[in-house]
C-alpha positions in Angstrom: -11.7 -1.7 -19.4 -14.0 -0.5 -16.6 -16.4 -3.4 -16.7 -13.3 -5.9 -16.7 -11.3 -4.4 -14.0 -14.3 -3.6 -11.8 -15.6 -7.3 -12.4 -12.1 -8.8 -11.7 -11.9 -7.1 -8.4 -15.6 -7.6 -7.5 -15.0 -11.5 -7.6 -11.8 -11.8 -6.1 -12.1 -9.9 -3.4 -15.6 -11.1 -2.4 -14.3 -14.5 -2.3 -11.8 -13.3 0.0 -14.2 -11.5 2.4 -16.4 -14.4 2.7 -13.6 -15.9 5.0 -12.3 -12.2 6.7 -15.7 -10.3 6.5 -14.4 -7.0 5.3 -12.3 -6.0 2.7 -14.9 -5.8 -0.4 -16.1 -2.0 0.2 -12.1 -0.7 1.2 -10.9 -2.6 -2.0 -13.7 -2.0 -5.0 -14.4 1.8 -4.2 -10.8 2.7 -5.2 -11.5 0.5 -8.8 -15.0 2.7 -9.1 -12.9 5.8 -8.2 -10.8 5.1 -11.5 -14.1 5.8 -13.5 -16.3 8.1 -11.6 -16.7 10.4 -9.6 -15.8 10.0 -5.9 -19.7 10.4 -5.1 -21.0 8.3 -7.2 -18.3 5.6 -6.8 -19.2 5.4 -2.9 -22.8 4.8 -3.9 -22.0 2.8 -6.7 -19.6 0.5 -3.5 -22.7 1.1 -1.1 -24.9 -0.5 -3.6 -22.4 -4.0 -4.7 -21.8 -4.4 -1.0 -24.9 -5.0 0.1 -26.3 -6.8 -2.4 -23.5 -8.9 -1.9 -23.7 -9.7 1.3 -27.8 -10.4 1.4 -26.6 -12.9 -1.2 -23.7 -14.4 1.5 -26.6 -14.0 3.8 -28.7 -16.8 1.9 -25.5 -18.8 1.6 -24.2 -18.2 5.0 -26.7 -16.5 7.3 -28.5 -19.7 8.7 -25.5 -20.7 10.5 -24.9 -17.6 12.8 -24.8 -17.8 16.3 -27.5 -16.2 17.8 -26.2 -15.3 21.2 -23.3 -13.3 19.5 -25.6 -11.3 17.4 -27.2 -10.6 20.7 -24.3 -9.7 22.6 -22.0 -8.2 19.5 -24.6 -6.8 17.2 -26.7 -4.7 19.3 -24.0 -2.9 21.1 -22.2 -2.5 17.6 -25.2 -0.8 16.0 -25.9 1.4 18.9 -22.5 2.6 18.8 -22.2 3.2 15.4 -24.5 6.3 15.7 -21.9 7.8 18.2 -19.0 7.1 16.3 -21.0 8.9 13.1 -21.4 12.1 15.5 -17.8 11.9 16.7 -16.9 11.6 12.6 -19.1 15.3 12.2 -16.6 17.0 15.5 -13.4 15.4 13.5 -14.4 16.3 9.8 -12.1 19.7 10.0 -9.3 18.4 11.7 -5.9 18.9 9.6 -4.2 15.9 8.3 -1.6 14.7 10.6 0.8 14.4 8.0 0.8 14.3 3.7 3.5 13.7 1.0 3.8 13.2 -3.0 3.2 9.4 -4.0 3.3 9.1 -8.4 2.2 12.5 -8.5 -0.5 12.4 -6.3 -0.9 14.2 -3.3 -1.5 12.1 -0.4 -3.2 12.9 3.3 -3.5 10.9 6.5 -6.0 11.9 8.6 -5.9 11.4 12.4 -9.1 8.9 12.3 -7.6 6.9 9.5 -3.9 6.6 11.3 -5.9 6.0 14.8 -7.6 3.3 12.9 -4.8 2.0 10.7 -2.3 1.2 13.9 -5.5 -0.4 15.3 -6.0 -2.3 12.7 -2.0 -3.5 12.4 -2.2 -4.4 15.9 -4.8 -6.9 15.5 -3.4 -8.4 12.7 -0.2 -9.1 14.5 -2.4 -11.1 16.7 -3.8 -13.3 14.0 0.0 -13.7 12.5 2.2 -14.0 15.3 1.6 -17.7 16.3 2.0 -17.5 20.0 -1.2 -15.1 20.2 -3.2 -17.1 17.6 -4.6 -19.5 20.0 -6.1 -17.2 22.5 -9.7 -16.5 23.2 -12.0 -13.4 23.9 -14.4 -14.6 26.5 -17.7 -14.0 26.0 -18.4 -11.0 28.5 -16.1 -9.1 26.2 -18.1 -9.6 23.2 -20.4 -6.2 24.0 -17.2 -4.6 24.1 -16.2 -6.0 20.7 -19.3 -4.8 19.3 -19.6 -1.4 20.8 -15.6 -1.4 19.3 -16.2 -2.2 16.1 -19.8 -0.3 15.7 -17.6 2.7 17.2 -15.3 2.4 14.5 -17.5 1.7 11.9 -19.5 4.8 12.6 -16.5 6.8 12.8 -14.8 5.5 9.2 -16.6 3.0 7.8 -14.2 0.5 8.7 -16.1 -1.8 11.1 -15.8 -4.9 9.4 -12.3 -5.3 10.0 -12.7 -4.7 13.9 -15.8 -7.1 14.0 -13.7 -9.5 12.3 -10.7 -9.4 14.6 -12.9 -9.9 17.6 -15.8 -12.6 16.7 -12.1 -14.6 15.2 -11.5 -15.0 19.1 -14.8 -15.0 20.4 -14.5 -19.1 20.4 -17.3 -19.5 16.7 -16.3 -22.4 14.6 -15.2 -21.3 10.8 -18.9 -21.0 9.9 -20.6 -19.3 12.7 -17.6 -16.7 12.7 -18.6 -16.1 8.7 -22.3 -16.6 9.4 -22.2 -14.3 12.3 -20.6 -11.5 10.5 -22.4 -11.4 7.7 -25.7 -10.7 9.7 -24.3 -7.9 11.5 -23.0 -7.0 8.3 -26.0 -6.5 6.6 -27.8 -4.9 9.0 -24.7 -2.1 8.8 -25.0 -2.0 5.1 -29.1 -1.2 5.5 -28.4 1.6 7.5 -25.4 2.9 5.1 -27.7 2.5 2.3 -30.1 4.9 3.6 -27.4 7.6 4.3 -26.8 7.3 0.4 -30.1 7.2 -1.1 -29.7 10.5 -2.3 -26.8 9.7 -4.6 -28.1 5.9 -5.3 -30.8 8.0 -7.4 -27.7 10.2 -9.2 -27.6 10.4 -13.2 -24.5 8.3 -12.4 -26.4 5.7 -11.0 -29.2 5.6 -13.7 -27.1 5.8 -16.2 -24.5 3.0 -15.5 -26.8 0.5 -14.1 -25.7 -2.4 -16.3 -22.1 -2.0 -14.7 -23.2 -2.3 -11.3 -25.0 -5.2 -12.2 -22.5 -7.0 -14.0 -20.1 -6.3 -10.5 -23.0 -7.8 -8.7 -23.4 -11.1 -10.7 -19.0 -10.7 -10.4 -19.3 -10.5 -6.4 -22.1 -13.2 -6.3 -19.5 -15.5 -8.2 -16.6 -14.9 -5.8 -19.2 -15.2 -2.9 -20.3 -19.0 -4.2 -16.8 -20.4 -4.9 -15.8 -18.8 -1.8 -19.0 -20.7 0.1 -17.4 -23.9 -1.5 -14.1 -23.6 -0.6 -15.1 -22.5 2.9 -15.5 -26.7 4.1 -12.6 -27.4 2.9 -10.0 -25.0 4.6 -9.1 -25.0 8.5 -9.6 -22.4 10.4 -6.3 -21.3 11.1 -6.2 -20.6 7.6 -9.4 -18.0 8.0 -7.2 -16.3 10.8 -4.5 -16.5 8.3 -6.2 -14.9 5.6 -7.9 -11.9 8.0 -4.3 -11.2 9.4 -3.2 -10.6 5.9 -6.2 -8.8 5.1 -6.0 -6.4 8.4 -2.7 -5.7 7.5 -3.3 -4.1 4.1 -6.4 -2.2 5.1 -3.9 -1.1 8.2 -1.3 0.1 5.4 -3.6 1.4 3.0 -5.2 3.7 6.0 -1.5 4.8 7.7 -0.5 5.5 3.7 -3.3 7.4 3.4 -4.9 5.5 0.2 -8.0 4.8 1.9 
């Protein structure tokens, strides 16, 4: 059951986030969580997601726009370390609110809800039609990335705010999914680090053929989705990232993720 589930969600959702550029980490770790423990199923996420994307890198990568990466990368990594100090001077802060969903207790914290009604207002702008046409000009895009890098450091959750703004940054459908995967993969290196010390777990060793098998799963939803990608419009990339952005935004203000 484990190996099926985990497999199922591996390849869907990586299909997805080859058109939104997020959504693969937020959506498998709760599918690991079912099975392990919540250390091990972050480094067992950590692991998938970048191995996934150096894989959309070869598919993708050569098709990113370097002046973006320029002016959106850098500022989005250097920010990332401040958001990840900020994340230390928030980690005893009280939930702002908690209830009883199924018989499990549930907690919102005030970085997730911050985050969540972020994210919620950016997908509004991807779904209501009258805002879908406009543009982010480029001297915004350092803002963007020192945004998104913020945000990332902070939660973890900077895919979804790169996404939002390299949609209206003015990329055609394959620099906007070239583009992010770069900066995504330099994110994940650094992430990957932070966890090395639970990547060598008995966890880890010990259930190395599953997190191969959701590999070879994620690889497979990344190539159909690479195939699929010339044959969609663009509007329906912004469609599929406004749906996206709104679950994360509910799964974050429910306090699931």
């Amino acid at each position: 059951m484990d190996y099926l589930l985990i497999c199922i969600v591996a390849m869907g959702v990586s299909g997805l986030t080859l058109f939104s550029g997020f959504g693969l980490g937020t959506l498998l770790l709760p599918a690991f969580v079912l099975f392990f423990p919540v250390q091990a199923a972050v480094a067992m996420t950590a692991v998938v997601h970048l191995a996934n994307n150096l894989f959309k890198l070869f598919l993708i990568g050569n098709k990113a726009d370097t002046a973006t990466l320029l002016r959106f990368g850098l500022p989005a990594l250097a920010a990332g370390f401040a958001g990840a100090w900020l994340l230390l001077s928030l980690a005893d802060l009280e939930p702002v609110y908690s209830y009883e969903l199924w018989g499990r207790h549930m907690e919102v914290y005030p970085v997730n809800l911050v985050i969540g009604l972020l994210m919620g207002f950016f997908a509004m702008l991807e779904l209501y039609s009258p805002l879908n046409r406009l543009q982010i000009s480029p001297a915004y895009l350092p803002l963007g990335g020192v945004l998104s890098g913020f945000f990332g450091g902070l939660s973890g959750h900077q895919g979804a705010f790169r996404s939002a703004f390299l949609l209206k940054s003015g990329l055609d459908k394959e620099a906007f999914v070239g583009t992010g995967v770069v900066i995504a993969v330099l994110v994940d290196v650094s992430r990957i680090t932070v966890y090395s010390g639970m990547v060598h777990s008995p966890e880890i060793r010990e259930n190395l053929p599953l997190i191969a098998a959701a590999m070879l799963a994620a690889f497979a939803g990344a190539f159909i989705g690479r195939r699929v990608l010339s044959k969609i419009t663009f509007r329906t990339v912004q469609f599929i990232v406004g749906i996206m952005l709104l679950l994360v935004s509910i799964l974050l203000i429910l306090g699931v993720v």
